[in-house]
BAFI-3210 file (N, C-alpha, C; in Angstrom, 3 decimals, decimal comma, padded with zeros to 6 digits):
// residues 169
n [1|2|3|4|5|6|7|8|9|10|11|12|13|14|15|16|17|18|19|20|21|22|23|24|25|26|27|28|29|30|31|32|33|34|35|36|37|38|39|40|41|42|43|44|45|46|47|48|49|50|51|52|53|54|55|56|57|58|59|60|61|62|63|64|65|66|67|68|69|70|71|72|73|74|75|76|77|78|79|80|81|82|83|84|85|86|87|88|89|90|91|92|93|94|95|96|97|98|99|100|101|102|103|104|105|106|107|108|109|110|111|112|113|114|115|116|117|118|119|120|121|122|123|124|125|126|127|128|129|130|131|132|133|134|135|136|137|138|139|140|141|142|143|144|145|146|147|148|149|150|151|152|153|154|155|156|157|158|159|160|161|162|163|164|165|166|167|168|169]
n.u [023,237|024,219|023,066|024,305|026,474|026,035|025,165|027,249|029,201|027,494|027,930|030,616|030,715|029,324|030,963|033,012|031,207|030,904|031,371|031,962|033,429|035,779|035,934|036,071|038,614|040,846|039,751|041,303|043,747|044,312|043,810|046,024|048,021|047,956|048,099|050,910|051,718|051,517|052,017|055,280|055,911|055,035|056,995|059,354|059,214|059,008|061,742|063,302|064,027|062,748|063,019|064,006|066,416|068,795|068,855|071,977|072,811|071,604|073,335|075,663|078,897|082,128|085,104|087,858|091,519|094,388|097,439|098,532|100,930|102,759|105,660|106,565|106,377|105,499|103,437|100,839|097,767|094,236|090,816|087,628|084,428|081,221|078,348|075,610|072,576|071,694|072,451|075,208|076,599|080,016|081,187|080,544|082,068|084,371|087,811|089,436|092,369|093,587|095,167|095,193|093,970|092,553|091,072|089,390|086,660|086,097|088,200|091,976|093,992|097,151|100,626|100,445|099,289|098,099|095,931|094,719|092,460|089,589|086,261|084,401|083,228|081,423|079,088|078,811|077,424|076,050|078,438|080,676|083,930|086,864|090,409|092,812|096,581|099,089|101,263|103,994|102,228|102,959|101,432|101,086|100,999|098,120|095,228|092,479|090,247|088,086|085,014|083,610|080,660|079,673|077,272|075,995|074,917|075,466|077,385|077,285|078,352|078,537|079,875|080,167|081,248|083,579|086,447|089,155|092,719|096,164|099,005|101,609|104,246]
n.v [095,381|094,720|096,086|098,580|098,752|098,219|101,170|102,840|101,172|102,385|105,169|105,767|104,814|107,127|108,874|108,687|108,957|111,357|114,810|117,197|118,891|118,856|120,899|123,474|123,073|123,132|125,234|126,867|126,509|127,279|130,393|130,530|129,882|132,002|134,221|134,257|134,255|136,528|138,837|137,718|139,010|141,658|142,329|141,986|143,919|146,143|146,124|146,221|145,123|144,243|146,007|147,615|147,018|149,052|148,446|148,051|150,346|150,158|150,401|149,921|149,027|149,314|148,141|148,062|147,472|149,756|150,370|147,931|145,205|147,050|146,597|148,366|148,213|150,381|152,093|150,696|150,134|150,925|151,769|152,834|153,058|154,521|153,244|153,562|154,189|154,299|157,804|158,004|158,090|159,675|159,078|157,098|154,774|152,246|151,400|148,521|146,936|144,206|143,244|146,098|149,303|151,657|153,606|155,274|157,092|159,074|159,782|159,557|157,046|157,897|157,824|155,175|155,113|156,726|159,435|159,598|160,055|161,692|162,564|161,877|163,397|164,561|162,928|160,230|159,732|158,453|157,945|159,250|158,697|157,373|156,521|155,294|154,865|152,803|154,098|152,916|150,869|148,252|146,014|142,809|140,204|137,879|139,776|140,657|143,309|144,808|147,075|148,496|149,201|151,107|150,847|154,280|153,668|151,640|148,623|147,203|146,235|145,734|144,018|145,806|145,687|143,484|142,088|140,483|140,767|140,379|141,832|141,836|142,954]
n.w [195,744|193,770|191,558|192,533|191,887|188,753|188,652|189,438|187,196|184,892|185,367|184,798|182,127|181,046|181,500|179,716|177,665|177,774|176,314|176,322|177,230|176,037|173,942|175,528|176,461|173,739|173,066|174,987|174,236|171,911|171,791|174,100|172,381|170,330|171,722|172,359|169,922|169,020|170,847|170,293|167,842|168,169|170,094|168,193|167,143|168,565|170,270|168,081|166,504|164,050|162,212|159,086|156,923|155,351|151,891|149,787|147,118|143,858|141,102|138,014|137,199|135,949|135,729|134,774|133,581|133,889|131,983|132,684|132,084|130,764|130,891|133,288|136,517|138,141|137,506|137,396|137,263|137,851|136,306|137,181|136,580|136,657|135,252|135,523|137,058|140,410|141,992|144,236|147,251|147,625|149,954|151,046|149,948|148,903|147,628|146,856|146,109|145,827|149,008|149,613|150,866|148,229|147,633|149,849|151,862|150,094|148,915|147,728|148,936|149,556|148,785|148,643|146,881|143,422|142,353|139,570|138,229|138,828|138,671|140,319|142,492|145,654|144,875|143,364|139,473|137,151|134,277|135,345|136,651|138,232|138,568|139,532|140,265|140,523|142,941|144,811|146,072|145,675|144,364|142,668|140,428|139,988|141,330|143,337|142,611|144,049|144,481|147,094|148,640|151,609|154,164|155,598|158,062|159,731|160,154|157,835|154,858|150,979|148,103|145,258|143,101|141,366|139,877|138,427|137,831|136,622|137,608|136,751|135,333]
ca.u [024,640|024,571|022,326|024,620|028,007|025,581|025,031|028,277|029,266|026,774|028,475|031,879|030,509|028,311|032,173|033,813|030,854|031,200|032,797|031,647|034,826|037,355|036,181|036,520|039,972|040,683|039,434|042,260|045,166|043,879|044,101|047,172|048,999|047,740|048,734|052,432|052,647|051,197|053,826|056,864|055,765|055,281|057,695|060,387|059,081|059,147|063,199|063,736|064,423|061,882|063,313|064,455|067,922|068,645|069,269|072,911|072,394|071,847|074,103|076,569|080,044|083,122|086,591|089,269|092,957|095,173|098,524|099,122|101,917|103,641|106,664|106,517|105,709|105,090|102,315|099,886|096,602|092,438|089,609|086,749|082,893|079,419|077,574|074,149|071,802|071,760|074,092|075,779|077,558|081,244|081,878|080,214|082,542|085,889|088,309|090,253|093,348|094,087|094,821|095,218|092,833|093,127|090,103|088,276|085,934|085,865|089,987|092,855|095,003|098,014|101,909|100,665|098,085|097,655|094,933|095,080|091,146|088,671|085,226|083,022|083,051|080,421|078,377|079,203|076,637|077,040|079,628|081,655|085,288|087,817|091,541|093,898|097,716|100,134|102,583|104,344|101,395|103,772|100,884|101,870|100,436|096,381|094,940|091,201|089,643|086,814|084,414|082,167|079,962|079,480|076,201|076,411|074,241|075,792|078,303|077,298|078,961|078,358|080,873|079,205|081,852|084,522|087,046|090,555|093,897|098,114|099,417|103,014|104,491]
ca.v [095,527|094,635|097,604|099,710|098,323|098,807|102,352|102,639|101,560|103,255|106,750|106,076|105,033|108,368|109,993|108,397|109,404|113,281|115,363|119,032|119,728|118,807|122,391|124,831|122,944|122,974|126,859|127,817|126,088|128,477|131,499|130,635|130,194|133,514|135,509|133,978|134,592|138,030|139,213|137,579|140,009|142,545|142,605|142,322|145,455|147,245|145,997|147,351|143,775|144,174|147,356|147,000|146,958|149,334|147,715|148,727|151,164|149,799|150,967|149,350|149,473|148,687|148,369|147,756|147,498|150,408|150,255|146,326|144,980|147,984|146,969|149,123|147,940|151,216|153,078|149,947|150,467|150,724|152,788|152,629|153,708|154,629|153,374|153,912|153,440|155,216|158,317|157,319|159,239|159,047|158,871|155,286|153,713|152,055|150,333|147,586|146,340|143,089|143,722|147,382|149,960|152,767|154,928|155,532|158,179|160,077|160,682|158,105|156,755|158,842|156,876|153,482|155,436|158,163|159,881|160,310|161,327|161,328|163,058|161,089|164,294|164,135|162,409|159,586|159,163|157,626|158,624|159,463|157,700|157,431|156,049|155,366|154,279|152,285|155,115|151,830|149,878|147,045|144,723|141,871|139,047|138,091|141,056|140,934|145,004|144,926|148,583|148,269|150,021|150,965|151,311|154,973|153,644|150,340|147,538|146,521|146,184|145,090|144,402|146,605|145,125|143,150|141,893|139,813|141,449|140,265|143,247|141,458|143,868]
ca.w [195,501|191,665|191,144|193,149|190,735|187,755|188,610|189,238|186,274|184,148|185,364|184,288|180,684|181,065|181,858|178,693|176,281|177,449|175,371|176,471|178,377|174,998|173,060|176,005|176,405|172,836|172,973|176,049|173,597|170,562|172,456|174,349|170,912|169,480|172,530|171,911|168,875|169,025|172,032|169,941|166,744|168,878|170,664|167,674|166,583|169,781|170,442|166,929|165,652|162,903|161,675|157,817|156,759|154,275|150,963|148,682|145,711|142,548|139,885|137,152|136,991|135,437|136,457|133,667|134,014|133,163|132,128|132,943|131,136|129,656|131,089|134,190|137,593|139,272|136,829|137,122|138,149|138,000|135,688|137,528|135,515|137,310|134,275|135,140|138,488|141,674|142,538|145,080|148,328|147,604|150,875|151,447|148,489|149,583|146,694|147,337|145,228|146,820|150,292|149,847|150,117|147,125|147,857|151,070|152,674|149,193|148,815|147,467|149,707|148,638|149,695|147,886|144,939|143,219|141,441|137,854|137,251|139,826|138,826|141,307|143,334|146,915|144,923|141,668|139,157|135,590|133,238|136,411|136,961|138,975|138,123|140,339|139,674|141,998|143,668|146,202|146,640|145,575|144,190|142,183|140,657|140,271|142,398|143,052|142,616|144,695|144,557|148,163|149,325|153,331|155,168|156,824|159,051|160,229|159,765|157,007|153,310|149,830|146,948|144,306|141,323|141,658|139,466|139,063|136,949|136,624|138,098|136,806|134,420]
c.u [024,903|023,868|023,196|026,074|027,224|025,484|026,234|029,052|029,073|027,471|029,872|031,928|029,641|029,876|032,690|032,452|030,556|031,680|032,307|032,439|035,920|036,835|036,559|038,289|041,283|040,911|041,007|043,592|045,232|044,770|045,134|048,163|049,238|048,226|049,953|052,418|052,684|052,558|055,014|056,525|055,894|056,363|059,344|060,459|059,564|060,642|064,001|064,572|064,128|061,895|063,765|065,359|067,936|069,506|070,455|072,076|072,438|072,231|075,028|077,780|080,810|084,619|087,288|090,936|093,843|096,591|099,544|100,004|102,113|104,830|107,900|106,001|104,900|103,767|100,891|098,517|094,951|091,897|088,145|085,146|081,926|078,882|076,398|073,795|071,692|072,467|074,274|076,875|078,956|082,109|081,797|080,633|083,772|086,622|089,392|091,295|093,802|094,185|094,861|094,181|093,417|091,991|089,150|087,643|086,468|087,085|090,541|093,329|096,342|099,229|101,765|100,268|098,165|096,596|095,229|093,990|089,972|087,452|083,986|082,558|082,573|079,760|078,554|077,595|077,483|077,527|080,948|082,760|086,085|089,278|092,391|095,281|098,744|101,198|103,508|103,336|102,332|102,718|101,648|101,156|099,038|096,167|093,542|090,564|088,529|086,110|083,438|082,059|079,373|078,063|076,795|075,881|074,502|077,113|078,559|078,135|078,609|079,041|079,648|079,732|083,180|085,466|088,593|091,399|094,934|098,378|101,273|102,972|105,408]
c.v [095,507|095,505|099,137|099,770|098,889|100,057|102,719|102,983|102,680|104,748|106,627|105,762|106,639|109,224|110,006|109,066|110,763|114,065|117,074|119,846|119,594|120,326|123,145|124,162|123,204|124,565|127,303|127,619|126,995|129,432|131,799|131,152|131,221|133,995|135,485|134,529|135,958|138,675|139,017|138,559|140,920|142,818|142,629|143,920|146,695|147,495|146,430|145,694|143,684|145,271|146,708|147,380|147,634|148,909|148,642|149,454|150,385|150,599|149,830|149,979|148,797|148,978|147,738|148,311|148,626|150,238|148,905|146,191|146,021|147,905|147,815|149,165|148,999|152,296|152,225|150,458|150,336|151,702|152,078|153,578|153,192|154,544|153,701|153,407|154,635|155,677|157,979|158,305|158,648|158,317|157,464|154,044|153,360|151,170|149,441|147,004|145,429|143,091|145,315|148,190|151,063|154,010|154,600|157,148|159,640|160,481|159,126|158,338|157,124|158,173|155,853|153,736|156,558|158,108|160,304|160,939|160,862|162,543|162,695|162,352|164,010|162,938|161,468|159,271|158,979|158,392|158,835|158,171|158,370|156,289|156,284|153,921|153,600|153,224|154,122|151,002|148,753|145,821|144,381|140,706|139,048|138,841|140,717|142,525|144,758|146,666|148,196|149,328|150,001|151,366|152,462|154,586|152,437|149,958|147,105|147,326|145,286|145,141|144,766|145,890|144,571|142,268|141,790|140,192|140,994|141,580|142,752|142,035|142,807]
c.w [193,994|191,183|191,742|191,690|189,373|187,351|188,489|188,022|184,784|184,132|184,805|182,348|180,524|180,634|180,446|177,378|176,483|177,108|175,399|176,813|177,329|174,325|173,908|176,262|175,092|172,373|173,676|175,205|172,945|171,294|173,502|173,224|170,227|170,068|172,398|171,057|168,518|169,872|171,195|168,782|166,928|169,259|169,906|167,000|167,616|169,805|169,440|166,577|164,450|161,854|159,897|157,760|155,497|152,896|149,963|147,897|144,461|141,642|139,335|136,765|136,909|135,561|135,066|133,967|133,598|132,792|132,420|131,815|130,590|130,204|132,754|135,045|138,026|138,742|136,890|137,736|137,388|137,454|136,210|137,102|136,557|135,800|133,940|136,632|139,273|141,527|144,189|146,126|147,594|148,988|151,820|150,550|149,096|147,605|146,618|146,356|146,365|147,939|150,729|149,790|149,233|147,378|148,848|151,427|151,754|149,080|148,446|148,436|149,468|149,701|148,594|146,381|145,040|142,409|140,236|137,602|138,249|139,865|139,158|142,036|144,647|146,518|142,991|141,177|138,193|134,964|134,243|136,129|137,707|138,549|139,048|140,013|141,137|141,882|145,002|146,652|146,964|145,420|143,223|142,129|140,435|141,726|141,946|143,266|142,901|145,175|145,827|148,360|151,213|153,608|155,329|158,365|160,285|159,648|158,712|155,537|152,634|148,867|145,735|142,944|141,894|140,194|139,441|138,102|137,190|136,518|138,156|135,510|133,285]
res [x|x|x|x|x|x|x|x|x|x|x|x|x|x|x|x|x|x|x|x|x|x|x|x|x|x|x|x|x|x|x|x|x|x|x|x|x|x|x|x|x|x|x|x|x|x|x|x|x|x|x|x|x|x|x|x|x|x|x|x|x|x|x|x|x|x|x|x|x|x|x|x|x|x|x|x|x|x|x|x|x|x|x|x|x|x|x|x|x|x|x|x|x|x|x|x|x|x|x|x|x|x|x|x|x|x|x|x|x|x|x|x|x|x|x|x|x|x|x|x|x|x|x|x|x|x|x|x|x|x|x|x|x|x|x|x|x|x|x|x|x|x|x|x|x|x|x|x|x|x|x|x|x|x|x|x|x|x|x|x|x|x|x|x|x|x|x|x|x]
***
């Protein structure tokens, strides 16, 4: 009987000092993990998750005030300069006077603005400008002039230049 307990014993210290069965376990974790992570990579590519977003145009430009303070609410308005960079569609440029827009989808907004000089044409590169004057906008006050630019391809927008003016005569 104490030779049978001994034996016994003996096998369950035999159990505790075997260690042949921790690598192939060890192994199945590995190669679980990889196949995850492989599939989720995959598979952002496939769903068009992993696609790239195409990045704004780089160019430089400058907005300066026309006509502020002379006296005369209704002539106020914006000189806008492609100084240098990318040309640029006109038709993916919007320009914002405070809550108004003044130029969208390559045309002023004609009622609130007018055009005084607009040789951006299809397509603005540098030296190009555009000027537009308040015809009833009725701004007033710090106005922020924000120039964005639209994705054609999406949702998205980027303020390209922005800048703040007293549009109180």
């Amino acid at each position: 009987m104490h030779a049978t307990i001994m034996s016994t014993m003996q096998q369950k210290f035999n159990l505790l000092d075997e260690d042949r069965a921790v690598s192939p376990v060890i192994g199945v974790i590995l190669m679980v993990a990889i196949t995850v992570i492989l599939a989720a990579v995959i598979g952002t590519f496939v769903l068009g998750l992993g696609d790239s977003v195409e990045s704004s145009p780089q160019a430089s430009w400058n907005i300066e005030s026309v006509n502020l303070n002379d006296g005369t609410a209704d002539n106020d308005g914006v000189k806008i300069t492609h100084n240098g960079g990318d040309q640029i569609d006109a038709n993916n440029l919007k320009l914002t006077i405070g809550s108004s827009t003044a130029f969208e989808d390559n045309s002023v907004k004609t009622g609130d603005w007018s055009e005084d000089t607009n040789d951006w044409g299809t397509q603005t590169s540098a030296g190009n400008t555009l000027e537009v004057t308040e015809a009833g906008a009725g701004i007033s006050g710090d106005t922020t002039v924000r120039l964005i630019w639209e994705d054609p391809n999406s949702d998205d927008t980027q303020i390209l230049r922005q800048a703040s003016f007293n549009f109180d005569s």
